[in-house]
C-alpha positions as CSV (number, residue, x, y, z in Angstrom):
1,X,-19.8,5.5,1.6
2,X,-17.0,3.7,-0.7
3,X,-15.9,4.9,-3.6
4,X,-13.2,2.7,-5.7
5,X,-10.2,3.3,-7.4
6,X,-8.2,1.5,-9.5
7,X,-4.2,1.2,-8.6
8,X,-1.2,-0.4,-9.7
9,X,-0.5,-4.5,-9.5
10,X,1.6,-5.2,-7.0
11,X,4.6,-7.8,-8.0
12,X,7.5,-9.8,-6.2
13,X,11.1,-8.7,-7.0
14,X,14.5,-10.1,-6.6
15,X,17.7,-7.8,-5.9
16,X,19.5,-7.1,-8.8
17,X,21.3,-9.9,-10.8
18,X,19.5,-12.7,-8.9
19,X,17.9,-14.2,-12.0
20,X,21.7,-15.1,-13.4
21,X,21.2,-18.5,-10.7
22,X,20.0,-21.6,-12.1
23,X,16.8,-22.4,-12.2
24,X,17.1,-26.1,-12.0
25,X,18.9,-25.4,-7.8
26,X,16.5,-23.0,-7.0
27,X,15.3,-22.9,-4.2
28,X,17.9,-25.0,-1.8
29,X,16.6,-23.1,1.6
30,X,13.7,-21.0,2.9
31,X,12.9,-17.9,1.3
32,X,11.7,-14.2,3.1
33,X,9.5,-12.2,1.3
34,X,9.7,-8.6,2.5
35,X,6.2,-6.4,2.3
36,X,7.4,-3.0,3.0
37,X,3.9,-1.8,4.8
38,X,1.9,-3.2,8.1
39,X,0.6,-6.3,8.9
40,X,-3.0,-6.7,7.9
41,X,-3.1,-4.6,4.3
42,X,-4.0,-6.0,1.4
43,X,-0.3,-6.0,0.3
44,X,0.7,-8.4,3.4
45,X,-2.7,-10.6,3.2
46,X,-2.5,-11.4,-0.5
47,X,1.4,-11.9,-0.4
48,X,0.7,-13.9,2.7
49,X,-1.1,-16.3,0.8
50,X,1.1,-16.5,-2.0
51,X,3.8,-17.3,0.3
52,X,1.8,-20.5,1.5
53,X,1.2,-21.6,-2.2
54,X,4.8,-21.4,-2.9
55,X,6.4,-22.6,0.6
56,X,3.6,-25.9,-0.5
57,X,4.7,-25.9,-4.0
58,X,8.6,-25.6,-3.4
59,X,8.9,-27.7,-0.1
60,X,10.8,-24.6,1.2
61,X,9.3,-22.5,4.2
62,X,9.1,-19.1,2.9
63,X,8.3,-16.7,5.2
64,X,6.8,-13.1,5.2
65,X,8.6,-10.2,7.2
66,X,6.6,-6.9,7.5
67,X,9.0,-4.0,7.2
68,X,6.8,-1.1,7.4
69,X,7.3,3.3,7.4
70,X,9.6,5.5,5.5
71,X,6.6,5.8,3.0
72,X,7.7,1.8,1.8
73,X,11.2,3.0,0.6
74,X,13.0,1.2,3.6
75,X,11.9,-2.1,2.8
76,X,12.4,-2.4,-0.9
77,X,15.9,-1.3,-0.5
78,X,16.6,-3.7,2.1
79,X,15.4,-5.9,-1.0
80,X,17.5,-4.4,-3.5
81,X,20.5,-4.7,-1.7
82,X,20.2,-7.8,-0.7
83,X,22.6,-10.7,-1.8
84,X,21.4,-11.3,-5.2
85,X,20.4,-15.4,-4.6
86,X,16.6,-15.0,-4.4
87,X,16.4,-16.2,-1.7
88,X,15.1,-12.4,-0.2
89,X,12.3,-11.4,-2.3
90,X,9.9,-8.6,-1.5
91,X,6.4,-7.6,-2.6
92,X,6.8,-4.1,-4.5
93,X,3.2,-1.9,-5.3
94,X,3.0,1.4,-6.9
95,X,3.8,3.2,-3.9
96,X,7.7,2.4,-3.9
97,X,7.6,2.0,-7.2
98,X,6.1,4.5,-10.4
99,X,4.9,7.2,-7.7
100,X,8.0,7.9,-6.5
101,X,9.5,8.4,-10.1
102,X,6.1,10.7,-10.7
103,X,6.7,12.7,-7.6
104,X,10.0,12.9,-7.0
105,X,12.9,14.5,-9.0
106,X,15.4,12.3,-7.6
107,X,13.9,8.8,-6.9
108,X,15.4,6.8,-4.2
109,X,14.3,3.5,-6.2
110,X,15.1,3.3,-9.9
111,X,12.6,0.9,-11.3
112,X,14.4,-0.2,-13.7
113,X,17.0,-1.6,-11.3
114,X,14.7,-4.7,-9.8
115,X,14.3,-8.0,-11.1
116,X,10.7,-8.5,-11.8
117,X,9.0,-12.2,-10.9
118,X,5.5,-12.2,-11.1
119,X,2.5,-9.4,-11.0
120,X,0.6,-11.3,-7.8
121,X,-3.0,-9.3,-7.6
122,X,-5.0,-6.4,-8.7
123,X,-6.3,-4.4,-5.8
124,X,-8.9,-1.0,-5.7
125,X,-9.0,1.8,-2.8
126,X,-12.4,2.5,-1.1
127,X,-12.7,6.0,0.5
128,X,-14.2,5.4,4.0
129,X,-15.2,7.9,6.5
130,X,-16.8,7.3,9.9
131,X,-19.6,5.3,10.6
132,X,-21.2,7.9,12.8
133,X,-20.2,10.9,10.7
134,X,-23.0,12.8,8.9
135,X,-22.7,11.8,5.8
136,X,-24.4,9.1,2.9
137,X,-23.3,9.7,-0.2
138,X,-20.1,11.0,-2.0
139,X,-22.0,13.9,-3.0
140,X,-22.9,15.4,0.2
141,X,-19.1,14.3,1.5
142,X,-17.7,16.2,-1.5
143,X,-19.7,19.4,-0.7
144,X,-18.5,19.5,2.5
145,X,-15.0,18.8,2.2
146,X,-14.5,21.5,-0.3
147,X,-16.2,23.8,1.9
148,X,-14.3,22.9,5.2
149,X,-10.9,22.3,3.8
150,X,-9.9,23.6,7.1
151,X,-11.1,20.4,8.9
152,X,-10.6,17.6,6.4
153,X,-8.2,15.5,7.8
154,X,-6.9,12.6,6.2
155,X,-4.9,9.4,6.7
156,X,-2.2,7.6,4.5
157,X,1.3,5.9,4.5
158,X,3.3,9.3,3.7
159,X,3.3,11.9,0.7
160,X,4.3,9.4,-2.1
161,X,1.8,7.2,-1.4
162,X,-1.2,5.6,-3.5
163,X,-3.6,6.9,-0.7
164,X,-1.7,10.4,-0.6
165,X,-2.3,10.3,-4.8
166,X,-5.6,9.0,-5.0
167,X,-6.8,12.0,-2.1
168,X,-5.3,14.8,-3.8
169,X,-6.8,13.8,-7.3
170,X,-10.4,13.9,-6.0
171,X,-9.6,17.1,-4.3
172,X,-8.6,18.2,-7.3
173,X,-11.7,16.9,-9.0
174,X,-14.4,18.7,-7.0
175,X,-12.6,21.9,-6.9
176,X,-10.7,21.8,-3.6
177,X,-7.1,22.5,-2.4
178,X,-5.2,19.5,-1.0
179,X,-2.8,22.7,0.6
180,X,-5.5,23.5,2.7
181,X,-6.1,20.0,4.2
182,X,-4.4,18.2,6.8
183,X,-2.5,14.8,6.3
184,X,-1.7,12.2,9.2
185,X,0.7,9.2,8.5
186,X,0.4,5.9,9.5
187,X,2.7,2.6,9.0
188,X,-0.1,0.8,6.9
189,X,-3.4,0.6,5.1
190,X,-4.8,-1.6,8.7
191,X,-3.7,1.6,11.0
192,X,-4.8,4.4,8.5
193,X,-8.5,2.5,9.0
194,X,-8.4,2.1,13.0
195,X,-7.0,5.8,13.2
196,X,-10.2,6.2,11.0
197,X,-12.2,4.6,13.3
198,X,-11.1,5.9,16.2
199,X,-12.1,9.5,14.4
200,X,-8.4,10.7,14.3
201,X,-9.4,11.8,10.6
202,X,-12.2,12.4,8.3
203,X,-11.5,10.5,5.8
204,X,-9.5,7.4,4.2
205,X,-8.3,6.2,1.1
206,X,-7.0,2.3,1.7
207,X,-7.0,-1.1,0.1
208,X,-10.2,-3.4,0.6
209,X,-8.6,-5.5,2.6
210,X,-7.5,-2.8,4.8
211,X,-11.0,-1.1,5.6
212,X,-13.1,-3.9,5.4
213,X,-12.3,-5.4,9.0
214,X,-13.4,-2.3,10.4
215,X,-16.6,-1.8,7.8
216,X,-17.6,-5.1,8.8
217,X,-17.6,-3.8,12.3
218,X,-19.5,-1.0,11.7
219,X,-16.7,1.3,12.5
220,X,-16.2,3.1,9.2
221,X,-18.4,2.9,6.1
């Protein structure tokens, strides 16, 4: 039972002011890319291998440090605040990013305020429920969870998250109320899957690379 959905690029970004160094020193040491979620989402696999093409590329180690929870805010500002030399770097996605300026009055990250590198990859969500649960199609799933609001519960990094949007927006779609469900929150896209399988929820929105360890183990589908 997967259903996609389309979300933001995620891109690498330098603290402010770090692009005023010259290129032609750069880089002079290792580098630490900071991913601001768990070890084993698509965020840390895909900026885990474009840390190996650039630590082969520059000659420089650069090395990945998961900073996960806080809903991704924690990490990015370690990033922004930073000493502006490039030399820490973090992946940015959508969820410390545009969300929080769509969802908050006040954002704790101004996106404007990064330096912007490169857009890395393009991923989609896949809602995932159980392998042993009942259902074997989106439309029966959807007919249920509208009529059991009460005992939908579903997994995700925090409320401003792409997981937390992309569930309320099909709610919204086939007539439920996200009030009436229950959120739990995990550190990653690789822990909102296992709490899946595990059948501490009902349902999960994540990244492919997230859920498909535990589809191809016939945990969740």
């Amino acid at each position: 039972l997967i259903l996609l959905f389309s979300i933001l690029a995620v891109s690498l970004i330098f603290s402010e002011g770090s692009t005023e160094k010259k290129v032609d020193q750069y880089p002079t040491k290792g580098i630490d890319i900071i991913v601001s979620v768990s070890a084993g989402g698509t965020p840390d696999v895909l900026t885990r291998v474009a840390a190996e093409w650039l630590s082969n590329y520059w000659k420089k180690p650069v090395t990945v440090i998961n900073k996960p929870g806080g809903g991704a805010i924690p990490g990015a500002l370690e990033v922004l605040n930073a000493p502006a030399d490039g030399y820490t770097v973090g992946t940015i996605t959508s969820q410390n990013s545009s969300q929080q300026h769509g969802a908050n009055k006040n954002p704790p990250i101004d996106v404007n305020k990064p330096t912007y590198v490169a857009r890395v990859f393009d991923v989609d969500l896949v809602l995932t429920v159980n392998a042993k649960s009942e259902w074997n199609d989106i439309k029966s799933f959807s007919k249920w969870a509208v009529e059991n609001p009460d005992k939908l519960v579903w997994a995700c990094t925090g409320a401003v998250s792409t997981a937390s949007f992309a569930t309320a927006e099909w709610y919204a779609k086939i007539g439920g109320d996200i009030r009436k469900t229950r959120m739990i929150t995990t550190a990653g896209g690789s822990e909102s899957a296992l709490q899946l399988a595990a059948g501490n929820c009902v349902m999960n929105f994540g990244d492919f690379l997230g859920s498909a360890p535990m589809v191809q183990a016939g945990k969740v589908r």
